[in-house]
N, C-alpha and C positions, 0 to 999 in steps of 0.2 A: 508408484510406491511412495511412502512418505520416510521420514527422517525422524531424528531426534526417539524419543520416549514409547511413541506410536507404535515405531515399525513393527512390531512383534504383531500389531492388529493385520496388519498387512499379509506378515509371511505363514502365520497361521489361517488367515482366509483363505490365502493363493493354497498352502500345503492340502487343505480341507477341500478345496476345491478342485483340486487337480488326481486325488486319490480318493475322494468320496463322490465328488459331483459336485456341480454349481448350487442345484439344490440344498442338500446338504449344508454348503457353503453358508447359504443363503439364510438357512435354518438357525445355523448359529450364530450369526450375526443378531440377529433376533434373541434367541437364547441368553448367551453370553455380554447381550446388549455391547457390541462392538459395531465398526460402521469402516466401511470399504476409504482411505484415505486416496482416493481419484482427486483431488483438490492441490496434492502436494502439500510444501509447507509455507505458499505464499499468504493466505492469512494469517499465519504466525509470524512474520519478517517486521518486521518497524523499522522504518525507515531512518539510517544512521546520520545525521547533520555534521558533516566530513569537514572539517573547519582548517585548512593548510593555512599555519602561522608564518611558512614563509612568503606567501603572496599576499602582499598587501593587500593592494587591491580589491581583489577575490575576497578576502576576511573581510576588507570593509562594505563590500556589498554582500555577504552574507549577514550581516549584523543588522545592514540596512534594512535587510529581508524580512526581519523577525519581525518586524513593524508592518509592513506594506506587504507581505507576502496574499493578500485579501484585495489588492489591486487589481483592475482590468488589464492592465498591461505590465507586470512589473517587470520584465526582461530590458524594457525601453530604460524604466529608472534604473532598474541593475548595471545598463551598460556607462549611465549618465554620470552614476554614483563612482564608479570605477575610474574616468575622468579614461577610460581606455576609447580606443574604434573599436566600431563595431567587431572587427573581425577579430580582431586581437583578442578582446573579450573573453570573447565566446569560447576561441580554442584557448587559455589561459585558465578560462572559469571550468572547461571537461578533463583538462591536466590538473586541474586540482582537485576536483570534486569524484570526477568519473561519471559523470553527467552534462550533457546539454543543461543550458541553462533555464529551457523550458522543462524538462523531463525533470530537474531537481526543484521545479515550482511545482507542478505535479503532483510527486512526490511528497511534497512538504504537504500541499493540499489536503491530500487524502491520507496524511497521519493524523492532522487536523480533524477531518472528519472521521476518521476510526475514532477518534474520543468523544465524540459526539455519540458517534451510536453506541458505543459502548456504555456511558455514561448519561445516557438522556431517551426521553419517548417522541425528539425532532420528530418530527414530519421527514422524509430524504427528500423531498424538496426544496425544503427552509435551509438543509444544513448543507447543500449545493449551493444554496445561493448565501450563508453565514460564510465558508470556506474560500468563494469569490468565482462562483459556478454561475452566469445569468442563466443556463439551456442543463436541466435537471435531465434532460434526455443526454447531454455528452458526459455531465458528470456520473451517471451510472454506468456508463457506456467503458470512459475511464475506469473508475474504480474496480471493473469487473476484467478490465486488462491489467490492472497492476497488481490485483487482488487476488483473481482467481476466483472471487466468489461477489456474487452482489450484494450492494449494502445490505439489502434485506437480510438475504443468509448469514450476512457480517456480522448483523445485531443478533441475530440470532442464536451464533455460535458464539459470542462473547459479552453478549448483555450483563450488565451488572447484576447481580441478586437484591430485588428490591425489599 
């Protein structure tokens, strides 16, 4: 089931399908040019940049982030910039954020790259490796676990109107 403005496409599928048949169902999805919301609402989600003013720290390596978030390693410099251990960090940087400090590079990643495909006719391999992806086979791999849907279908279902 999906959420938000949709759902109605959902519980009149489900209702059409359960007292007419799948077929049926299936007929007015076509008809009605409506479409079965199996995806949920993770391609709708944009990623929120949780910014806790009272951790220093934490704030100053997010700031840092904005810059080098395209780095091969930035967790190493996020923990350097912090002037924190490691360990401290880390659990500090998920008490603030709600995130691992790699899950919220990720994260940032691949909001990065929704604006590419939304916004551009990239290649999804250039904008793996723009976003700081060298292995375009993990960067799809990701994006379709955070996503719910592959870049492809990404662009797809939000492409600019050109």
């Amino acid at each position: 089931m999906s959420g938000a403005s949709a759902a109605w496409h959902d519980l009149a599928l489900y209702l059409i399908a359960r007292y007419a048949g799948p077929a049926t169902a299936q007929a007015a999805t076509k008809f009605f040019m409506l479409q079965w919301h199996t995806d949920g609402q993770a391609p709708y989600l944009t990623f929120k940049d949780i910014r806790d003013r009272g951790d220093s720290p934490i704030l100053k390596t997010q700031v840092w982030l904005q810059e080098h978030w395209r780095d091969p390693n930035p967790v190493v410099g996020m923990i350097h910039e912090s002037g924190l251990t490691d360990r401290t960090f880390k659990r500090h940087f998920q008490d603030a954020t709600g995130f691992t400090p790699i899950k919220y590079v990720q994260h940032l990643r691949i909001e990065n790259a929704k604006q590419y495909l939304e916004n551009s006719e990239t290649a999804i391999d250039e904008i793996s490796w723009k976003v700081g992806y060298e292995d375009p086979s993990f960067f799809r791999r990701l994006f379709k676990r955070i996503v719910n849907v592959t870049p492809g279908d990404y662009r797809r279902m939000f492409r600019s109107p050109r």
